[in-house]
C-alpha positions in Angstrom: -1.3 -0.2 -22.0 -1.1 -3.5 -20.4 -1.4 -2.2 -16.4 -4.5 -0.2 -17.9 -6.6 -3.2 -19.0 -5.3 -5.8 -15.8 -6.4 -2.8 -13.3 -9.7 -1.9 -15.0 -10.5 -5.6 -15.7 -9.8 -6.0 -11.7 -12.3 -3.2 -11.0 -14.8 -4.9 -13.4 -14.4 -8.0 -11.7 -14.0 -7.0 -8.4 -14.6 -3.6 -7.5 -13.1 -3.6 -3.9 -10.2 -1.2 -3.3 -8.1 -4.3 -1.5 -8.3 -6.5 -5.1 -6.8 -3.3 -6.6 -4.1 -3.7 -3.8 -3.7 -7.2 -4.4 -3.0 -6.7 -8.2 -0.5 -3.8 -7.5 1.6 -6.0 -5.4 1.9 -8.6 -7.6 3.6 -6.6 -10.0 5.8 -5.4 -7.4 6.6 -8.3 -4.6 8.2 -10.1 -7.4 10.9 -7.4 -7.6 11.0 -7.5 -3.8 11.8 -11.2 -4.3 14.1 -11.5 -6.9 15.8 -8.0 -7.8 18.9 -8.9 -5.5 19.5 -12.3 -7.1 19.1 -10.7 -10.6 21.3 -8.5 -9.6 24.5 -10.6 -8.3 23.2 -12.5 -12.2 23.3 -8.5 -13.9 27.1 -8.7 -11.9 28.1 -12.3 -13.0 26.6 -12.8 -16.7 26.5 -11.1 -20.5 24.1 -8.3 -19.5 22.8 -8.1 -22.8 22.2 -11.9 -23.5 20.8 -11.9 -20.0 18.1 -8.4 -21.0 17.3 -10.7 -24.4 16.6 -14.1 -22.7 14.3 -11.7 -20.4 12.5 -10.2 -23.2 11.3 -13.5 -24.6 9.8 -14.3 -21.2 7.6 -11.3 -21.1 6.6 -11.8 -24.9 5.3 -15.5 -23.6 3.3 -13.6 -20.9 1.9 -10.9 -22.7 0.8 -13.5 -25.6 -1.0 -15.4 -22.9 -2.9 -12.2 -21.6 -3.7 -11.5 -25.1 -5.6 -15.0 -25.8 -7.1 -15.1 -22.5 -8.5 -12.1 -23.2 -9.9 -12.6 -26.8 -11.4 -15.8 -24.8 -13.0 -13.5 -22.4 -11.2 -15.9 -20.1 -9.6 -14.1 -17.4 -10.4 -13.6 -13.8 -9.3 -12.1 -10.9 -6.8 -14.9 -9.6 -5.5 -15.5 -13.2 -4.9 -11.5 -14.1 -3.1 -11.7 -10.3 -0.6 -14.8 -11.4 -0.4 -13.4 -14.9 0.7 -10.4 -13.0 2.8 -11.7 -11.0 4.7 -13.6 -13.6 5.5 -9.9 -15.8 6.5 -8.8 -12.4 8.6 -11.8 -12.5 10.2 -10.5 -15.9 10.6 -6.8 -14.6 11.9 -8.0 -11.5 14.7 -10.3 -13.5 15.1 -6.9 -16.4 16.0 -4.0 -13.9 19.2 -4.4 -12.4 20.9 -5.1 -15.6 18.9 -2.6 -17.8 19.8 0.1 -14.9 23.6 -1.3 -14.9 24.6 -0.8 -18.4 23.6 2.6 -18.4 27.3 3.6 -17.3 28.4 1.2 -20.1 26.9 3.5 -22.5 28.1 7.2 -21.5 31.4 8.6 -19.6 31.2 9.6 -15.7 30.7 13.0 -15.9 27.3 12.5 -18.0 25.8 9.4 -15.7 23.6 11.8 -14.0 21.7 13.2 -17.5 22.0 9.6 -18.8 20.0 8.1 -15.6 17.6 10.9 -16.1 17.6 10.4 -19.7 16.4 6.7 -19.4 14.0 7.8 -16.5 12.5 10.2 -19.5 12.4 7.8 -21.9 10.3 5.5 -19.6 7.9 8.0 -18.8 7.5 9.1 -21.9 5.9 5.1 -22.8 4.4 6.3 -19.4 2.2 9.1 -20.7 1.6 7.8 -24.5 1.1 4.6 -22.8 -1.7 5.0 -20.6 -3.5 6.8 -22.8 -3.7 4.9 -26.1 -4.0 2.1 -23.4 -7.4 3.7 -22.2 -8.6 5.1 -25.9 -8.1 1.3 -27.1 -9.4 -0.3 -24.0 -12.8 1.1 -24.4 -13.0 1.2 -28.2 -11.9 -2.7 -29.2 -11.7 -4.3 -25.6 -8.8 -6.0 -23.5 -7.6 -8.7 -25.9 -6.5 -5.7 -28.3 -4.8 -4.0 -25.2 -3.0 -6.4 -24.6 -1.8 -6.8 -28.5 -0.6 -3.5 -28.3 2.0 -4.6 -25.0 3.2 -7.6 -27.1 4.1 -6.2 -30.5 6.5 -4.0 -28.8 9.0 -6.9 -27.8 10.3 -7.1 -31.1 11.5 -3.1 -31.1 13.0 -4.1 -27.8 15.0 -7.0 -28.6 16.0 -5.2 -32.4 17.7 -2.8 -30.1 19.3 -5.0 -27.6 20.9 -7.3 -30.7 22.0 -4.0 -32.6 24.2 -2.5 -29.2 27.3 -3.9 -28.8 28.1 -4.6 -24.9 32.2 -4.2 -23.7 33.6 -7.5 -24.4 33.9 -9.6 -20.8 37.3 -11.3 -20.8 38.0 -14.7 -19.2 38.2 -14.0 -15.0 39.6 -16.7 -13.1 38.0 -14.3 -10.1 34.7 -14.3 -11.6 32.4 -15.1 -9.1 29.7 -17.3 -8.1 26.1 -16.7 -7.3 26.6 -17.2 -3.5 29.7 -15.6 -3.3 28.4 -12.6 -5.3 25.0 -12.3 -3.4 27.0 -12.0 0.3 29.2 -9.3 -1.2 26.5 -7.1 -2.5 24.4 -7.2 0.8 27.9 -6.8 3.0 28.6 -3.7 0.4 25.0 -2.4 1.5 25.3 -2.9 5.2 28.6 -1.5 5.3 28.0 1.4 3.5 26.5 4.5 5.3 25.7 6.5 2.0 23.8 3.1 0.5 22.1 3.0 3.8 21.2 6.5 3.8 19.7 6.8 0.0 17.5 2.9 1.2 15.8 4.5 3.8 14.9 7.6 2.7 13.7 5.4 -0.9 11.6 3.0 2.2 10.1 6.2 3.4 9.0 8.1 0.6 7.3 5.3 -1.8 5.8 3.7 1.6 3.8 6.8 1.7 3.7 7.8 -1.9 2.7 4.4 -3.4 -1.3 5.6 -3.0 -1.5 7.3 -5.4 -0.8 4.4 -7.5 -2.8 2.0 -5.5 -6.2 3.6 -5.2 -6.2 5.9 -8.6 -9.0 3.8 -10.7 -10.7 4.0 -7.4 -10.2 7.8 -7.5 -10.9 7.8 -11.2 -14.3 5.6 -11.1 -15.4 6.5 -7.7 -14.2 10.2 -6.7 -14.4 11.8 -10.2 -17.1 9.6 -12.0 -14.8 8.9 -14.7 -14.6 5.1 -17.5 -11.5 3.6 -18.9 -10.6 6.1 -20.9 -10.5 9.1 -18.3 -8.6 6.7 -16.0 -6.1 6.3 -19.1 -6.3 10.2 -19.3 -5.0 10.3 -15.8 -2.1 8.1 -16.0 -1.1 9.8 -19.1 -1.4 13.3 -17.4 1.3 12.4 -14.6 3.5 10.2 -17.7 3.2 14.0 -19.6 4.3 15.5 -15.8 7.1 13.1 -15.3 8.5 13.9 -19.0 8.3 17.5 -17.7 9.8 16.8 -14.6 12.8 15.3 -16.5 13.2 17.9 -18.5 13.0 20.8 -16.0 14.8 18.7 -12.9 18.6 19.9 -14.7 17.6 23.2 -13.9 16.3 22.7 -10.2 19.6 20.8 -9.8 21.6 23.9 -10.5 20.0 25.7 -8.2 18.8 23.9 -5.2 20.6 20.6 -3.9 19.6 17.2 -3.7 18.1 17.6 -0.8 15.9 20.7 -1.3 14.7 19.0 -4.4 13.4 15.8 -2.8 12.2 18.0 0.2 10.4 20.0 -2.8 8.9 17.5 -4.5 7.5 15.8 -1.7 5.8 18.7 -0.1 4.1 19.0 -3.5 2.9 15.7 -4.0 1.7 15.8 -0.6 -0.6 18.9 -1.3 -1.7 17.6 -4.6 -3.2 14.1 -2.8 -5.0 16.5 -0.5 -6.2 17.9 -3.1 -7.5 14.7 -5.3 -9.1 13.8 -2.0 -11.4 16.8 -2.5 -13.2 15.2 -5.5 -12.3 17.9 -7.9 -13.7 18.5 -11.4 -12.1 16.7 -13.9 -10.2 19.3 -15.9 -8.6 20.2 -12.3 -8.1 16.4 -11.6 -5.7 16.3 -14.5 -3.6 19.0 -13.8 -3.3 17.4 -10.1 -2.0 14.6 -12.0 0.1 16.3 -14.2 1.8 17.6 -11.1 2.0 14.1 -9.1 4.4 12.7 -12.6 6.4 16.1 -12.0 7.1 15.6 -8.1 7.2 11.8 -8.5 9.6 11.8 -11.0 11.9 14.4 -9.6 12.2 12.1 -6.0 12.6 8.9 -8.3 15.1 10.2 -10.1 16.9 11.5 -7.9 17.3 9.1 -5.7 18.0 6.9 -8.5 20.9 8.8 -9.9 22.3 9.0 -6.1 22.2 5.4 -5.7 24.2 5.0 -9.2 26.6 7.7 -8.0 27.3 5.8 -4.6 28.0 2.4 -6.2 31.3 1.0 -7.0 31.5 -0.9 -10.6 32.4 -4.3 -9.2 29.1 -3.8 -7.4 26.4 -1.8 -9.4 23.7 -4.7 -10.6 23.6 -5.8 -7.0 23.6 -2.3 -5.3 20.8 -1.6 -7.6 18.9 -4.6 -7.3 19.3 -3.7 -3.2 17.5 -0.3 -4.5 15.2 -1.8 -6.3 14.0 -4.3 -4.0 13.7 -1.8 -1.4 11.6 0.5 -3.5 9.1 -2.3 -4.7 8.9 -3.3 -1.0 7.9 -0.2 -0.2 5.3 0.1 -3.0 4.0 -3.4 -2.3 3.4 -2.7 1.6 1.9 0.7 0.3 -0.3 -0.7 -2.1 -1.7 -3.3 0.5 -1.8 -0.7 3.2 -3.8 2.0 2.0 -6.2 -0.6 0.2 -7.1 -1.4 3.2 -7.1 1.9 5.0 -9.6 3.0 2.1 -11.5 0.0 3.3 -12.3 1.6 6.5 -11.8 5.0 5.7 -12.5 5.5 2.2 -10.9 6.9 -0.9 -10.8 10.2 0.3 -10.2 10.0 4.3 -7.2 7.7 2.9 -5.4 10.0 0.2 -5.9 12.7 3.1 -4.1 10.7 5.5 -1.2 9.8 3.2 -0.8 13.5 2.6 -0.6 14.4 6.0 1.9 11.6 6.6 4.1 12.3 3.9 4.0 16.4 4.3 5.6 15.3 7.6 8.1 12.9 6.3 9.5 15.7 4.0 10.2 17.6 6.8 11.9 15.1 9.3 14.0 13.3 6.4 16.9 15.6 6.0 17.8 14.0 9.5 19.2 11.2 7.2 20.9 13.2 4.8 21.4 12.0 1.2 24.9 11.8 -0.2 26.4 14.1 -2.1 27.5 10.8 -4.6 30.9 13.2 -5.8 33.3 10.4 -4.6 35.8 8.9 -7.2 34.7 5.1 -7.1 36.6 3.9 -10.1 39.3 0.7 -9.2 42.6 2.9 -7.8 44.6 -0.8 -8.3 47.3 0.5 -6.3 47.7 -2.5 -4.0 50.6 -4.9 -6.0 49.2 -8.2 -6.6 50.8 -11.1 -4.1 53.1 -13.1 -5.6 52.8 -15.9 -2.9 49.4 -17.6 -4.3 48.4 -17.8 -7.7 44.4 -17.1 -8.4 43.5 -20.8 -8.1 45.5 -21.9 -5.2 43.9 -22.3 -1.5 41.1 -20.7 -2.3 39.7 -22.5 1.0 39.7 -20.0 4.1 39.2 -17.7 5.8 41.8 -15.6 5.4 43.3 -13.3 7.8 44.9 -10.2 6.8 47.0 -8.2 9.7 48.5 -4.8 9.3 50.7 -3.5 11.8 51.3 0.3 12.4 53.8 2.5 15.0 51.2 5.9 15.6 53.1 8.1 18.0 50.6 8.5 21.0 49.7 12.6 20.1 47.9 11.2 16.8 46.2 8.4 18.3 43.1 10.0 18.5 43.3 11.0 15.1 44.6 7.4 13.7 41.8 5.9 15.4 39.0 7.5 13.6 40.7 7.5 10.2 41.4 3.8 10.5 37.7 3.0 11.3 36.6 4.9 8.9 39.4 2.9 6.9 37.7 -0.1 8.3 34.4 0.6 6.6 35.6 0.5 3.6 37.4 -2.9 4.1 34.1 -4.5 4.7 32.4 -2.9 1.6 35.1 -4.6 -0.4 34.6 -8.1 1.1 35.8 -8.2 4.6 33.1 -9.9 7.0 35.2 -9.1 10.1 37.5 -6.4 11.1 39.0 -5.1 14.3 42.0 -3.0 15.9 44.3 -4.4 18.7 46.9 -2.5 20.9 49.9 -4.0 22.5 49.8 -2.9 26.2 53.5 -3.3 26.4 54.1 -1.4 23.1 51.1 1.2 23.2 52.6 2.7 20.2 52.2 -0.4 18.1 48.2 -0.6 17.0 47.3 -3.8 14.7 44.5 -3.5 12.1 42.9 -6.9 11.5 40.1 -8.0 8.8 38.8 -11.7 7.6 37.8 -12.6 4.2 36.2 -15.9 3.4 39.0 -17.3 0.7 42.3 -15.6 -0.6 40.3 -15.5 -3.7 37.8 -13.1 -2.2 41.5 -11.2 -1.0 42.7 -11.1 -4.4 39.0 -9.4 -6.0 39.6 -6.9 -2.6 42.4 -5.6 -4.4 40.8 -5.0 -7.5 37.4 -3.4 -5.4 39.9 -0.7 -3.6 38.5 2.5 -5.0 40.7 5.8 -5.1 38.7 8.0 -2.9 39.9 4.9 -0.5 43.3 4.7 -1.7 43.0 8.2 -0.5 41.5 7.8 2.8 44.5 4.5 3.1 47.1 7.9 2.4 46.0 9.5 5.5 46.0 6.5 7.5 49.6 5.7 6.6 50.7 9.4 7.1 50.3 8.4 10.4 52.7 5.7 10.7 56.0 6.8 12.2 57.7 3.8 11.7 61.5 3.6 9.5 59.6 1.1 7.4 55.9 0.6 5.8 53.6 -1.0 8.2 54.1 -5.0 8.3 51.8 -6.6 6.4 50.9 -10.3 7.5 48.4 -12.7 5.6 47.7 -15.6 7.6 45.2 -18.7 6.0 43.4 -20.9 7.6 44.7 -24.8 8.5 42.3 -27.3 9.0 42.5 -28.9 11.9 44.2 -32.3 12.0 45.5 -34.7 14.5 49.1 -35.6 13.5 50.5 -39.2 14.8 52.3 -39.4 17.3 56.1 -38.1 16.8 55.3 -37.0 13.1 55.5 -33.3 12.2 52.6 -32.4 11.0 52.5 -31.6 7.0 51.5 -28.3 7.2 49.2 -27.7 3.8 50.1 -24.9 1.2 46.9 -23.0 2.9 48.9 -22.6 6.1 52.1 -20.5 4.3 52.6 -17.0 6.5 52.5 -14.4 3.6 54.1 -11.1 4.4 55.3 -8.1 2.1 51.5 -7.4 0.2 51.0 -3.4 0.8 47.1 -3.9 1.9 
């Protein structure tokens, strides 16, 4: 209801397709801003203390709106910073409202649970928009904008009544900075994160128009008011609920990747035809369409990301998702306002269909992952006994493994170990190599760097067991009468002992051996 009244107020005020643009993105580039801090927070903090603390700032916002309104105060720069500031509140909300969806259901049902709360959204998406338009032209903004804030206290009811896992004390909790390097080196290391990010980059790049210029389409294209516009954005929130219910079924028959190559091929043919200035009754089955392709490549790529994610890191990988998605919206939105600039409304949606017809057919080149990996802690590393938790925590450390490979499964050893080697660095390594000993070819040392021996001990703890499985096959390799030596070496600072004196070697600089990395 509240996106309703700031868009229509914007075309009221300003009826240029960029000032639509501009108030699009400023619901979004706060997400792009601040989704990967609130994430490493969602990772760090009470999730559910953090969700409540969240929902009293968008209250404050949508209170402010509200008198404003009544006022007949608002313009175009304050609906943009008023904007901004929910986006602010959203931005801060998602990562931990995504992240305690596994909190709430077993493995096996994340899937249905992600679609689940993707339903539940769109079905506020389709009531939402609707009443949002009815009321909007009936009583007026300032009543629109009531409607948004007497919802927060259903929200918060519901947060207080769940009852989140109790968090005992860590002494390896981490810190913010510590936390935010480990969720982008999880991202950059991990091929499947990578893969899901740039096909989410493509798709909503492209896809974001309809979004962006549909009041435009409404007021311009289809000679509609506020209230058909409110029909329309209810039509694709009635699609997306049927899109949620149906997408179960197109799982079980196509894979992930026919379904996004499905759904994007039909969006692309339903903006071609809005472009076509259809009559209304046609417009909203269009629409009703767009919610059913757009939520079945939303959701899907949603419920990938979640199955690709490791638990240590799941606020922070989704706040990487997050952040990409609202990046590509926000470019999107400023974009194609000012392609429709130039062009106008219906030269642009024609263009964004041609352009995203031939995305769906070039993306399977970056395949999504299958997300079937067991990522749950395998804790099969004993702890070291050398260091306790808070002990030279100053680094970095160096871990070094060395392995006898007989020379036939070299080949072999070498591609399992650095695929081996990925997975060190998704669990906190921000250096890793393998050396050979020319003299002793059949001696090959794996080597990775961690900042502390902290950041060593959470590694142990990250290991997941579809990697204690791939760290099987590495060691079936090893020929040697004994496990591989394991070496742990810490950093000394670099002094300059008096002359004669030994030099006090600190308790950082202990050589720790016997830890089965």
């Amino acid at each position: 209801m509240s996106g309703v009244a700031s868009a229509w107020l914007v075309l009221e005020l300003s009826a240029t397709p960029f000032a639509l643009g501009l108030i699009q993105a400023a619901s979004t580039l706060p997400v792009l801003l601040l989704a990967i801090p609130a994430g490493v927070l969602a990772d760090i903090l009470d999730r559910r203390r953090m969700l409540i603390g969240i929902q009293f700032f968008l209250a404050a916002v949508s209170a402010i709106l509200v008198y404003l309104a009544s006022r007949h105060a608002l313009t175009v720069p304050l609906l943009v910073a008023l904007t901004f500031l929910d986006g602010i509140g959203a931005a801060m909300m998602g990562p931990p409202w995504q992240a305690i969806v596994p909190d709430l259901v077993d493995r096996s049902e994340l899937r249905a649970a992600v679609a689940l709360n993707s339903l539940g959204f769109n079905v506020a998406r389709a009531a939402g928009p609707a009443l949002g338009g009815v009321v909007l032209a009936v009583a007026g903004p300032a009543l629109t904008y009531a409607g948004d804030l007497v919802t927060y206290p259903l929200v918060l009811a519901a947060l207080l009544w769940w009852r989140a896992p109790r968090q005992s004390a860590d002494p390896l909790r981490e810190h913010f900075w510590g936390g935010l390097r480990a969720g982008i080196r999880f991202a950059i290391a991990s091929p499947q994160i990578r893969a899901v990010l740039g096909r989410c980059s493509l798709f909503f790049t492209l896809a974001s128009v309809a979004w962006a210029l549909l009041p435009l389409v409404a007021r311009k294209l289809l000679g509609g008011g506020p209230g058909f516009y409110g029909l329309m954005l209810g039509a694709a929130g009635a699609g997306a609920i049927a899109g949620a219910v149906i997408l179960p079924l197109l799982r079980a028959r196509l894979s992930v990747e026919r379904v996004v190559l499905v759904a994007s091929a039909g969006l692309a043919i339903v903006l071609a035809a809005l472009g076509t200035a259809p009559p209304k009754w046609l417009a909203l089955i269009l629409m009703l369409l767009v919610g059913i392709c757009w939520i079945a490549v939303l959701t899907t790529l949603n419920a990938t990301t979640q199955a690709v994610l490791a638990p240590w890191v799941r606020g922070r990988g989704l706040a990487i998702y997050l952040t990409v998605f609202n990046a590509a919206m926000t470019v999107g939105s400023l974009a194609w306002g000012a392609v429709a600039e130039f062009t106008g409304v219906a030269s642009t949606l024609w263009i964004s269909s041609g352009l995203l017809l031939a995305s769906a057919l070039l993306a399977p080149g970056l395949p999504l992952p299958r997300g079937d990996l067991d990522l749950q802690p395998a804790n099969h590393w004993p702890e070291p006994s050398h260091l306790e938790a808070d002990e030279s925590t100053e680094g970095p450390v160096m871990v070094q493994v060395e392995y006898c490979v007989a020379s036939a499964i070299r080949v072999r050893f070498l591609s399992l170990i650095h695929e081996l080697g990925r997975s060190r660095k998704r669990d906190g390594a921000y250096d890793w190599g393998v050396a050979a000993d020319p003299a002793h070819p059949e001696i090959i040392v794996e080597w990775f760097r961690v900042a502390s021996w902290n950041e060593h001990l959470r590694q142990h703890r990250r290991v997941s067991a579809a990697d204690a499985a791939l760290q099987a096959r590495v060691l079936a390799c090893h020929s040697g009468s004994r496990p591989p030596l394991v070496r742990h070496l810490i950093s000394v600072p670099l002094a300059s002992p008096s002359v004669g004196a030994q030099p006090d070697l600190p308790g950082e600089a202990k050589r720790l051996a016997g830890d089965q990395t």
